[in-house]
Legacy VTK file of the C-alpha trace (Angstrom):
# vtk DataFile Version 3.0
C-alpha trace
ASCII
DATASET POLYDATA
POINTS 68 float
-12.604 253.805 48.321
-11.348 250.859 49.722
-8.231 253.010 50.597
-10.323 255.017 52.695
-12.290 252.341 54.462
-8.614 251.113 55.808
-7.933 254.303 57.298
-11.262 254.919 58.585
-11.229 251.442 60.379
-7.174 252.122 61.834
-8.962 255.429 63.365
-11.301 253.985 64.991
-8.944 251.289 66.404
-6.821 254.183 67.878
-9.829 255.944 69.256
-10.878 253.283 71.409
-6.953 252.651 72.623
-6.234 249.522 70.391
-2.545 249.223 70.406
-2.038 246.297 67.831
-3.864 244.405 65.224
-3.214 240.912 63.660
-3.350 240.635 59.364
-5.843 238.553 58.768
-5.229 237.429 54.110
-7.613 235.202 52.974
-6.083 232.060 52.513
-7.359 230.456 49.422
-5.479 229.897 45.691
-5.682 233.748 44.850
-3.260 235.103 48.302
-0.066 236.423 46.626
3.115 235.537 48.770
2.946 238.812 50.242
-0.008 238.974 51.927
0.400 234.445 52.820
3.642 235.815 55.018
1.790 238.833 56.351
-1.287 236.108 57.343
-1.660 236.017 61.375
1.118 238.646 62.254
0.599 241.615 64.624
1.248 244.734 64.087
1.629 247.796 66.597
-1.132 250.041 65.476
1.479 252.578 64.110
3.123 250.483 62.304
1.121 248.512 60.231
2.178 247.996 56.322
0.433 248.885 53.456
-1.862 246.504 51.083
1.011 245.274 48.682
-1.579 245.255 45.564
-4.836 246.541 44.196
-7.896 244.635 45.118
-6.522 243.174 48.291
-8.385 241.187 50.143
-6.485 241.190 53.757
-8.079 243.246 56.600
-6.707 243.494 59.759
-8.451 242.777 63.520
-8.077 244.759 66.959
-5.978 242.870 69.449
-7.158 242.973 73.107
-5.157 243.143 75.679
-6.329 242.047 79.245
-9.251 244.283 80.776
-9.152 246.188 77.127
LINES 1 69
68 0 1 2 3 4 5 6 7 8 9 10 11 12 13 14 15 16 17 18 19 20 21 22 23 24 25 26 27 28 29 30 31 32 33 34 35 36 37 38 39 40 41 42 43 44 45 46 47 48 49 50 51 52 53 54 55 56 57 58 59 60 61 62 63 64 65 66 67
């Protein structure tokens, strides 16, 4: 499920012409090292990598760029 809400969400990112998104982990005592390094990076929109582990609790944000 939670698969699906990813993909759904990148969709509608691309539909409305978002070109790159920032990884947002939450940063508390359960963030594995993966997702702590991935915390606050952009990504193009294409290129952005998959949840390292089950249960993840990143999510990712739209970047704007100016008059987007």
């Amino acid at each position: 499920g939670i698969d699906m809400v990813d993909k759904a969400t990148v969709k509608g990112f691309k539909d409305m012409g978002v070109k790159e998104v920032r990884w947002i982990a939450a940063d508390d005592e359960k963030t594995c090292s993966t997702c702590g390094e991935r915390d606050n990076k952009i990504y193009p929109i294409n290129k952005i990598p998959q949840k390292p582990h089950y249960g993840c609790r990143c999510y990712i944000v739209p970047i704007r760029t100016r008059g987007g």
